[in-house]
C-alpha positions as CSV (number, residue, x, y, z in Angstrom):
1,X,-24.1,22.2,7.0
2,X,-26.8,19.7,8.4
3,X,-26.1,17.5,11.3
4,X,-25.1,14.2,9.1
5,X,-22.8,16.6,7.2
6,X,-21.2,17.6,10.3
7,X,-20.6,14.0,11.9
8,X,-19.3,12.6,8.5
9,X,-16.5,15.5,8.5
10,X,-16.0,14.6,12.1
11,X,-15.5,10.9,11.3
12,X,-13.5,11.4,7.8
13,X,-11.2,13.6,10.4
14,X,-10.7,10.5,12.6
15,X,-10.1,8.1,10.1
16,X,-7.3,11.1,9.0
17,X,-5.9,10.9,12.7
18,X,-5.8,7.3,12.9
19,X,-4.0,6.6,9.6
20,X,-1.5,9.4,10.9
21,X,-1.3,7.0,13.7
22,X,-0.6,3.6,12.4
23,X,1.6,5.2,9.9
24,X,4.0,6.4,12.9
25,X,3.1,10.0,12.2
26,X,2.5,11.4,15.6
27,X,3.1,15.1,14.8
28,X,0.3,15.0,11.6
29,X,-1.8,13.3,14.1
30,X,-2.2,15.9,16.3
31,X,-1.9,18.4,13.8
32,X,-5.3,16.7,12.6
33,X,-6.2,16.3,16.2
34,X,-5.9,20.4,17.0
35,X,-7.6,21.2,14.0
36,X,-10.7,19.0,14.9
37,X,-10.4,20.1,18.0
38,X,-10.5,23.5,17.3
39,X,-13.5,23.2,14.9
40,X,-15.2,21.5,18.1
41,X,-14.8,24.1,20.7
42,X,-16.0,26.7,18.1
43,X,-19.2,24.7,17.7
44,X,-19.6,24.4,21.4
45,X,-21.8,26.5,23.5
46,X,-19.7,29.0,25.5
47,X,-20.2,28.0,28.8
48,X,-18.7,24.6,27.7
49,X,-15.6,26.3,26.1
50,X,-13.1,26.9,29.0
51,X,-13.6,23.5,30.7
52,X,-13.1,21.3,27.1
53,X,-10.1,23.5,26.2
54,X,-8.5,22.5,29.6
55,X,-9.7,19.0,28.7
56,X,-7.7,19.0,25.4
57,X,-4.4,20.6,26.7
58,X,-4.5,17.6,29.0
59,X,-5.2,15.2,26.4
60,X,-2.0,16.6,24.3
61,X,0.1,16.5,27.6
62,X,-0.7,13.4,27.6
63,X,0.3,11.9,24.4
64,X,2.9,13.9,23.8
65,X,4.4,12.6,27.3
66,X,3.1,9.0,25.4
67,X,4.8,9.9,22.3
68,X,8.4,10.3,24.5
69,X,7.7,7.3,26.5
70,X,7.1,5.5,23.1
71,X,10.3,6.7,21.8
72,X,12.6,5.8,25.1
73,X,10.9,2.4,24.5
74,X,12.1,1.7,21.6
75,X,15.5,3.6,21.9
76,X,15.9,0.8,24.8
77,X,14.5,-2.0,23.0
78,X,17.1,-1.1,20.3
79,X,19.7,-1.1,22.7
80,X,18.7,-4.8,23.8
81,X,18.6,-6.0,20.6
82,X,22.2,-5.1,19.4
83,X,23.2,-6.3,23.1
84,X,21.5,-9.8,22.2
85,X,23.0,-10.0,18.9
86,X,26.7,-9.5,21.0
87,X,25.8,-12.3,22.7
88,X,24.5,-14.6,20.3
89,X,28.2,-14.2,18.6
90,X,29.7,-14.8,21.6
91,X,28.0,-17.9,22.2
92,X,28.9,-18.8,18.5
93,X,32.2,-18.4,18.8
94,X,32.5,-20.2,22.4
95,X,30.6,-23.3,20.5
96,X,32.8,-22.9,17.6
97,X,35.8,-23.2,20.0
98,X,34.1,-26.3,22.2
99,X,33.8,-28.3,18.6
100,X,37.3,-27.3,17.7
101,X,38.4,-28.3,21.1
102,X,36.6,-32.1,20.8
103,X,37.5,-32.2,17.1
104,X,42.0,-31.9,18.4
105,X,41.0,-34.4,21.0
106,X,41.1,-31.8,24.2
């Protein structure tokens, strides 16, 4: 496979990732991402090996730690959003019992 062969694969395979991505498919992304990766080291010289495989376990570390950051993010935005809603019928029903109030003349 020539050079331009190889960088087209290499570009189809991020386009993969990234669609993974904005689809909210984390784990298919990095399934992509491995396999990629994986098809990189064995292309790289030898010597260069060791040091980009530590490079990538870091890299995963990373967004998996992301990933559960991500998730605790939105478990708590969630969480605000049904304790917003709580108050917005709160503050309903106190407005409902203020007109009430002014409509018996209290």
């Amino acid at each position: 496979m020539n050079k331009n062969a190889k960088i087209i694969k290499i570009h189809e395979r991020i386009l993969i990732i990234l669609k993974h991505l904005h689809d909210d498919e984390l784990d298919e992304a990095l399934l992509v991402a491995i396999e990629l990766t994986k098809n990189l080291v064995d292309g790289t010289c030898p010597e260069h090996k060791p040091g980009l495989f530590m490079v990538l376990l870091t890299a995963k570390a990373l967004l998996e730690e992301l990933s559960s950051t991500i998730n605790s993010l939105l478990t708590e935005i969630d969480e605000l959003h049904d304790h917003i809603e709580g108050l917005e019928i709160q503050l309903s029903r106190v407005r409902r019992q203020k007109q009430s109030g002014e409509r018996n003349g209290n």
